[in-house]
C-alpha positions in Angstrom: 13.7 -14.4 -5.7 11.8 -12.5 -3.2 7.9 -12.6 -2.5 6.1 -10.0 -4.1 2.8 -11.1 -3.1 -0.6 -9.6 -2.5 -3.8 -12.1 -0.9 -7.1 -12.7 -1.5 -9.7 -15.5 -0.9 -12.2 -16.0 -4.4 -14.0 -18.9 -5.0 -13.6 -20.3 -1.5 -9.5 -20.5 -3.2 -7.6 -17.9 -1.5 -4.0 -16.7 -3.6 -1.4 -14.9 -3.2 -1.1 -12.6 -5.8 2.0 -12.4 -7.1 3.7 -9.1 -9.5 4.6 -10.7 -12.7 7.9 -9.3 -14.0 8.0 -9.2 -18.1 9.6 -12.3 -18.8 7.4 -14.5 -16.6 5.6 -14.8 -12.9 8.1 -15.2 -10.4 8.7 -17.6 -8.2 8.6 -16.8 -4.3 9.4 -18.7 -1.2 7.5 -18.5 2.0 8.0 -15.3 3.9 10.6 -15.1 6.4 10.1 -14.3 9.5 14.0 -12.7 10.6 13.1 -9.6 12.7 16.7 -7.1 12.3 16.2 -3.9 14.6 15.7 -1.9 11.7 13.6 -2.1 7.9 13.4 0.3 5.2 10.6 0.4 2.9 9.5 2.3 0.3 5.5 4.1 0.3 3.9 5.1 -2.7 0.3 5.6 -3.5 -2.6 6.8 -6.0 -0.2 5.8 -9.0 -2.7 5.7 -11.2 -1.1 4.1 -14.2 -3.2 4.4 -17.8 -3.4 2.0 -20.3 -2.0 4.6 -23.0 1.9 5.8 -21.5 1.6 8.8 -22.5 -1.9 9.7 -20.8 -1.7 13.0 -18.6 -4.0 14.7 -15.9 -3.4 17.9 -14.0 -0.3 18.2 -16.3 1.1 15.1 -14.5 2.5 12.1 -17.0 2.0 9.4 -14.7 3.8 6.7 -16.2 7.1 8.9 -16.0 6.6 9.9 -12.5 6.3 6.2 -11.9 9.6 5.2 -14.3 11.1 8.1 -12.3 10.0 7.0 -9.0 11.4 3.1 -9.5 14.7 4.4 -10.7 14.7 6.0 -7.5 14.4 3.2 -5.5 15.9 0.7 -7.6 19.0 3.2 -6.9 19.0 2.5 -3.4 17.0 -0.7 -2.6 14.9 -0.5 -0.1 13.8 -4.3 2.0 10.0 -4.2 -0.3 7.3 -1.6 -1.2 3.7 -1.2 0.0 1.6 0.7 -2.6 -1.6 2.1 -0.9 -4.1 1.6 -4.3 -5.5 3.1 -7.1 -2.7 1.4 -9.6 -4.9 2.1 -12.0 -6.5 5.3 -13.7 -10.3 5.8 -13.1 -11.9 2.1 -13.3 -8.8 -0.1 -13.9 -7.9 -2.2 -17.1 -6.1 -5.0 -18.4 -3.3 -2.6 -20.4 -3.5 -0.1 -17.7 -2.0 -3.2 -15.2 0.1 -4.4 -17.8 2.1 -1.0 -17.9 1.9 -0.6 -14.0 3.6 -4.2 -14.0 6.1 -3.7 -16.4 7.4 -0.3 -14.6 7.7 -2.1 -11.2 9.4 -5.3 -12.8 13.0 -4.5 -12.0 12.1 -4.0 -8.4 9.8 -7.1 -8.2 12.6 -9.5 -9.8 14.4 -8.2 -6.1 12.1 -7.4 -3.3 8.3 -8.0 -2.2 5.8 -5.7 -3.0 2.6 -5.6 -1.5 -1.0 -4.0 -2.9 -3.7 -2.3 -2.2 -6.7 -2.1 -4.3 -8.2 1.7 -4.1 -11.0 2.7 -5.6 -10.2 3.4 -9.0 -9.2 -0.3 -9.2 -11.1 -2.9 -10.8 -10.9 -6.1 -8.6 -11.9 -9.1 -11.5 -8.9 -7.2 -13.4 -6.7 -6.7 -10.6 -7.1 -10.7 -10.0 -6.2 -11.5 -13.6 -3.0 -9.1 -13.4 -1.6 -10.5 -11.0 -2.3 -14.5 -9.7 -0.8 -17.2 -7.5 -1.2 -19.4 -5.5 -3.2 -20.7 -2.5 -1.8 -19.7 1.0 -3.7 -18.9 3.7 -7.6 -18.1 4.8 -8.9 -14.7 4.6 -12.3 -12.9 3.6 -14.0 -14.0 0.4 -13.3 -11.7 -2.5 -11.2 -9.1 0.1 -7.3 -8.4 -1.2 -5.5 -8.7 2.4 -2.0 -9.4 2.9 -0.2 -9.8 6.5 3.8 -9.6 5.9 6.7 -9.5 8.5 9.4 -6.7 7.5 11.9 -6.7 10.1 10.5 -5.9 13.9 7.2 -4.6 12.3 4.4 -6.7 11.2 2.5 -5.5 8.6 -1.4 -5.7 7.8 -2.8 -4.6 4.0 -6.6 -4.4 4.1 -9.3 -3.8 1.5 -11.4 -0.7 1.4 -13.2 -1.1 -2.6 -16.9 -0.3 -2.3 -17.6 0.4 -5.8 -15.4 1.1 -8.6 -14.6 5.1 -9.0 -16.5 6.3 -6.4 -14.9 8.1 -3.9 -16.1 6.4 -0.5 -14.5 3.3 0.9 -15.7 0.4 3.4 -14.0 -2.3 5.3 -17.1 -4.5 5.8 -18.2 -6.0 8.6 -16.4 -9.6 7.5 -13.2 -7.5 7.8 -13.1 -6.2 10.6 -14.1 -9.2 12.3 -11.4 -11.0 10.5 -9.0 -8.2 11.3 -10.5 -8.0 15.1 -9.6 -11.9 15.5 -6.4 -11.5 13.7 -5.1 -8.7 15.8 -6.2 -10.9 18.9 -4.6 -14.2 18.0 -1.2 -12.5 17.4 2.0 -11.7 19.2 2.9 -8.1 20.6 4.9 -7.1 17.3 4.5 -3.2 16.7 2.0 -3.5 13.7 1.0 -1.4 10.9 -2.2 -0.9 8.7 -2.0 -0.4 5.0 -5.5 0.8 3.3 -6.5 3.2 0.3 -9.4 5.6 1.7 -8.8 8.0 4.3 -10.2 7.5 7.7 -12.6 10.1 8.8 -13.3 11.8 5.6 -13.7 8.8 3.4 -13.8 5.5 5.2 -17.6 4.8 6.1 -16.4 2.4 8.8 -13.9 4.6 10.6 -15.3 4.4 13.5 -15.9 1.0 13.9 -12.5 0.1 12.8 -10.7 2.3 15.9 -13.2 0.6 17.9 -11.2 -2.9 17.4 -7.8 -1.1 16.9 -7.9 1.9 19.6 -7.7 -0.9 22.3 -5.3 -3.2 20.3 -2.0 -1.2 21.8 0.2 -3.5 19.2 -1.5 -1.6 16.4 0.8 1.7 16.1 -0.1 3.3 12.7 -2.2 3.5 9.7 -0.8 4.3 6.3 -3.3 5.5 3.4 -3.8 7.6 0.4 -6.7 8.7 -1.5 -6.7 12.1 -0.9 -3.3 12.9 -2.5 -2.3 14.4 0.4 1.1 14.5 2.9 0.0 14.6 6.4 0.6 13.1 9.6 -1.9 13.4 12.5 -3.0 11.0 15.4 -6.4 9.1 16.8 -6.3 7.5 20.1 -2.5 7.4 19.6 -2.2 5.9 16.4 -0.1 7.8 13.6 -2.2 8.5 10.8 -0.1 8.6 7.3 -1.5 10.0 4.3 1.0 9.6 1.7 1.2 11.7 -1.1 0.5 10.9 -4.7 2.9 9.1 -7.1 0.8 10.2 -10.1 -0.7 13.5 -9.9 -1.9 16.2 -7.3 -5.3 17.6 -6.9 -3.6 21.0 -5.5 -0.4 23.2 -6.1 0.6 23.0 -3.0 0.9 19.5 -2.9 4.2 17.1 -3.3 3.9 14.4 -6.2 6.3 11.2 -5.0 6.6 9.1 -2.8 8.2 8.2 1.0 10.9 6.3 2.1 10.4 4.6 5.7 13.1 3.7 8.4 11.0 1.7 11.0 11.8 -0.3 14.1 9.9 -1.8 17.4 9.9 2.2 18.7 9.3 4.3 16.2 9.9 5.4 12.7 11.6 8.0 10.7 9.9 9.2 7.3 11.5 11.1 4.3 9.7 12.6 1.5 10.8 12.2 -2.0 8.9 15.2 -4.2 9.1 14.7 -8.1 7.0 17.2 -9.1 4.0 19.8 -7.8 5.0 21.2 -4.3 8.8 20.2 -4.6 9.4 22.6 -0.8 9.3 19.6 1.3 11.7 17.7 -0.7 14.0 15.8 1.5 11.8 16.6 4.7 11.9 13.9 7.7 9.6 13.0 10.4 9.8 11.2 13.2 7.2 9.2 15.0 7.4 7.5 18.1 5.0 4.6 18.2 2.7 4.7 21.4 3.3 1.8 24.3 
C-alpha cells in the first residue's frame, strides 16, 4: 500500500491522517524519498461532497462529478492526488466524509493522497474521518502535510478561520513554522498547497510572500476557493487556482479537475472539463519555475 496521508498536531499528539478505503484503514509505509526527473499528479479542489448523493447546487451533482472524476484518473494513474479543500458541502459532516471517502477508495488502496481542509470543512469532523498515527511535529490543531513526489517537494498548509465563512488565515504559528521549515531544508523546487486564494481571500497574503518571496526554492502556490482556472505570478511564484470538481459559481467556468507533469524546471498543466465551460477542455500550460 501507498501513503495516503494528511498531518496534524492535536492534543500535543500529532497524526497522520490517513484516507480510509471501505473495507478498512490502510496501512502505509514511510514516505519515500526517490526523486525520478519527472511526477504526475492529479489537482482537484472545492469537491464539496454532501452527505445525501444525490444533493445538487448550481445544477451540479457533485458526487457524480467526483465518481466521474476518479474514474478518470483511476483510468490513468497518476503517482498521488492533492485536493486543495472544501471536501465537504457548506460546514462538513460525518456522512458528508463518509461519501467523499468511499468515492476516493479505489484510488487511495493505490496511491497517496494528500488534504486540505477549506473553509467549508469542519476540522473535529475532518479528524474523525480520517486518523493515524503519530509522525512528526507540526502546529497544534493545523492539518499540514510535507510529501516528496519525485524532484518536487511538496508543502500542504492550513487556511480554516471559521467554518463557512469565506476568508482564510495562516496564523502567525504557521508561518513561523513554515518560515523555519523552508529554512532548514534543501534546495528542492517546492510547492504550496492551501484552500483560500491569496490576495482576495487570504488575510495573511502578505505576510506569507514576505517569508516565501525570498525563499527562491519555493516556486508555486496551488489553491482553490474561488472556483476559478487561472494562472498568474507574484514576485515570480506561479499562482494556480484550480478549478472546481463540484460546481461553478459562473457559466463560463470549467467544472474538473487538472492533471500535472512536474519536474526540477518547470511544469506542464492539462485541464480536464466535466461539465460548465467545457472550451478549455484538453488545454495545457506550461510554467517555467523561476531560479
Amino acid at each position: 500500500m501507498f501513503k495516503v496521508l494528511t498531518r496534524q498536531r492535536n492534543k500535543r499528539r500529532f497524526l497522520t491522517m490517513s484516507l480510509a478505503a471501505t473495507s478498512g484503514m490502510l496501512s502505509l509505509p514511510p514516505e519515500c524519498d526517490a526523486r525520478d526527473d519527472t511526477t504526475r499528479w492529479a489537482f482537484l479542489s472545492d469537491t464539496h461532497i454532501h452527505g445525501n448523493p444525490q444533493y445538487r447546487f448550481r445544477g451540479f451533482c457533485t458526487y457524480q462529478n467526483l465518481r466521474k472524476i476518479t474514474d478518470q484518473i483511476g483510468a490513468d494513474m497518476p503517482e498521488g492526488l492533492v485536493i486543495t479543500g472544501d471536501l465537504a458541502r457548506s460546514r462538513g459532516s460525518a456522512d458528508a466524509y463518509e461519501n467523499f471517502k468511499s468515492l476516493l477508495a479505489p484510488i487511495a488502496r493505490e496511491r497517496p493522497i494528500h488534504l486540505c481542509i477549506g473553509n467549508h470543512d469542519h476540522r473535529e469532523d475532518f479528524r474523525l474521518a480520517f486518523t493515524g498515527s503519530a509522525r512528526t511535529a507540526a502546529i497544534e490543531d493545523r492539518h499540514i502535510v510535507t510529501a516528496m513526489a519525485g524532484p518536487i517537494r511538496m508543502i500542504v498548509l492550513d487556511t480554516l478561520l471559521y467554518v463557512n465563512t469565506f476568508p482564510g488565515m495562516l496564523g502567525k504559528l504557521q508561518r513561523v513554522w513554515l518560515e523555519t521549515y523552508l529554512g532548514a531544508s534543501d534546495e528542492t523546487p517546492t510547492i504550496l498547497f492551501c484552500h483560500h486564494a491569496p490576495r482576495a481571500d487570504l488575510l495573511d497574503t502578505r505576510r506569507l510572500f514576505e517569508i516565501i518571496s525570498p525563499a527562491r526554492k519555493v516556486k508555486a502556490l496551488i489553491f482553490g476557493h474561488s472556483h476559478r482556472y487561472e494562472f498568474s505570478q507574484r514576485d515570480g511564484i506561479h499562482l494556480i487556482n484550480l478549478p472546481a470538481t463540484g460546481y461553478n459559481f459562473t457559466g463560463a467556468q470549467p467544472v474538473g479537475w487538472v492533471e500535472a507533469r512536474l519536474t526540477s524546471q518547470g511544469g506542464e498543466f492539462t485541464l480536464h472539463a466535466v461539465g460548465g465551460n467545457t472550451n478549455q477542455h484538453g488545454s495545457k500550460r506550461f510554467l517555467h519555475w523561476r531560479t
